[in-house]
C-alpha positions as CSV (number, residue, x, y, z in Angstrom):
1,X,145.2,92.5,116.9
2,X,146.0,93.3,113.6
3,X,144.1,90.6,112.0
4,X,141.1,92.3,113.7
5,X,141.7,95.3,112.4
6,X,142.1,94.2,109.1
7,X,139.2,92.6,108.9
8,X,137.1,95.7,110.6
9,X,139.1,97.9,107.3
10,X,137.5,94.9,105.0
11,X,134.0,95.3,106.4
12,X,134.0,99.2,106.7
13,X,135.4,99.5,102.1
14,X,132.2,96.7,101.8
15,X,129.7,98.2,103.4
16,X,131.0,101.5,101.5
17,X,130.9,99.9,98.2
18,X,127.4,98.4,99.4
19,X,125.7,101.0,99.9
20,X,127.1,103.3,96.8
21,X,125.9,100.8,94.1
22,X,122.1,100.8,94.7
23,X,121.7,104.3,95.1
24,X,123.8,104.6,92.1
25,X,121.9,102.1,90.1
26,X,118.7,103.4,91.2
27,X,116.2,104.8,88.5
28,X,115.1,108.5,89.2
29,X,112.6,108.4,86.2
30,X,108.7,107.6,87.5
31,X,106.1,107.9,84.6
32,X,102.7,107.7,85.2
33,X,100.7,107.7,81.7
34,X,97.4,109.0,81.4
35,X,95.0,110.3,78.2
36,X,95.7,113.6,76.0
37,X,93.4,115.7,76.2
38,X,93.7,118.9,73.1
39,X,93.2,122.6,73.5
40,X,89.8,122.3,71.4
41,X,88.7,119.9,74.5
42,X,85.7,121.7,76.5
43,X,86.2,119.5,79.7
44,X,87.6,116.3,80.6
45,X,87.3,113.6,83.4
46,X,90.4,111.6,84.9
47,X,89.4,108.4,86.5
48,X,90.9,105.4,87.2
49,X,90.1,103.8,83.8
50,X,92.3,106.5,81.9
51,X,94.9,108.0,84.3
52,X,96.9,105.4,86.4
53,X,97.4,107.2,89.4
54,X,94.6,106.6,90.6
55,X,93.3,104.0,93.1
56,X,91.7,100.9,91.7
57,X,91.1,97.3,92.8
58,X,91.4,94.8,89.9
59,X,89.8,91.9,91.9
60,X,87.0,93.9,92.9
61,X,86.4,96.5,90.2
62,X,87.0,99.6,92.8
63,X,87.6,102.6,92.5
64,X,87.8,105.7,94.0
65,X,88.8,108.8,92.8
66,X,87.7,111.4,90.0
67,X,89.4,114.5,88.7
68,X,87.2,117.1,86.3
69,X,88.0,120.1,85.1
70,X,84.2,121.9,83.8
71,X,85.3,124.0,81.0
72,X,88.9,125.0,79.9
73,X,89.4,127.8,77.8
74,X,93.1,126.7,76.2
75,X,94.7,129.6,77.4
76,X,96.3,127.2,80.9
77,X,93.8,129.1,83.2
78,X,91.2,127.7,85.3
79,X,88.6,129.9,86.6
80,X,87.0,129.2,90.5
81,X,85.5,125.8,90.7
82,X,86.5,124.7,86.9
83,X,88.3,121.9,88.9
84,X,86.7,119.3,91.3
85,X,88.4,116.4,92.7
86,X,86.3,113.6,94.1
87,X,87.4,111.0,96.4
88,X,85.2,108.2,97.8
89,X,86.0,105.5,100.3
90,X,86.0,102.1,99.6
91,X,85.4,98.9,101.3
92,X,88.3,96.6,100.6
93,X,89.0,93.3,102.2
94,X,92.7,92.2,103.2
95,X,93.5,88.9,102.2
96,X,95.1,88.8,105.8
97,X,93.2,88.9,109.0
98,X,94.7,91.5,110.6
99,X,93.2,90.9,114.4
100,X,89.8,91.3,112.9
101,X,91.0,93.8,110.5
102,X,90.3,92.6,107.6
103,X,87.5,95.0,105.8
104,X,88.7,98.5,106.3
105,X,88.6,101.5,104.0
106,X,90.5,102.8,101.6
């Protein structure tokens, strides 16, 4: 009986230890690097060929989305529709077949 227990005390400090060391090695930084755009700049255009969040397919050359701001005045206000963001779907195919699944939209 005690050998049972010991073992159980074992298993319960491992799976403590366990589960403390990836949350404590885990990174909390994300950067997502995109273009700079200056104060003197009368609009601009994110797309997925100069901000990395957005959705693209290398193997197809997809994309999707589009963020534009019309005219900025450099004082960090937009006025009503100075910012428009377009998303289209795309036609993607899975390299799986997914029970006939295997074009679907993104």
């Amino acid at each position: 009986m005690k050998k049972i227990a010991i073992v159980l005390v074992a298993l319960m400090l491992m799976s403590m230890f366990a589960v403390a060391i990836p949350s404590s090695a885990a990174n909390d930084k994300l950067e997502i690097r995109g273009p700079v755009w200056g104060i003197g700049d009368t609009g601009l255009e994110a797309n997925s060929t100069n901000f990395a969040g957005f959705w693209y397919d290398l193997n197809e050359n997809k994309s999707s989305e589009r963020l534009i701001i019309n005219s900025w005045t450099g004082d960090n206000k937009l006025e009503d529709d100075d910012l428009k963001y377009y998303s289209v779907p795309q036609n993607v195919t899975s390299e799986q077949n997914f029970n006939g699944f295997e074009h679907y939209a993104i």
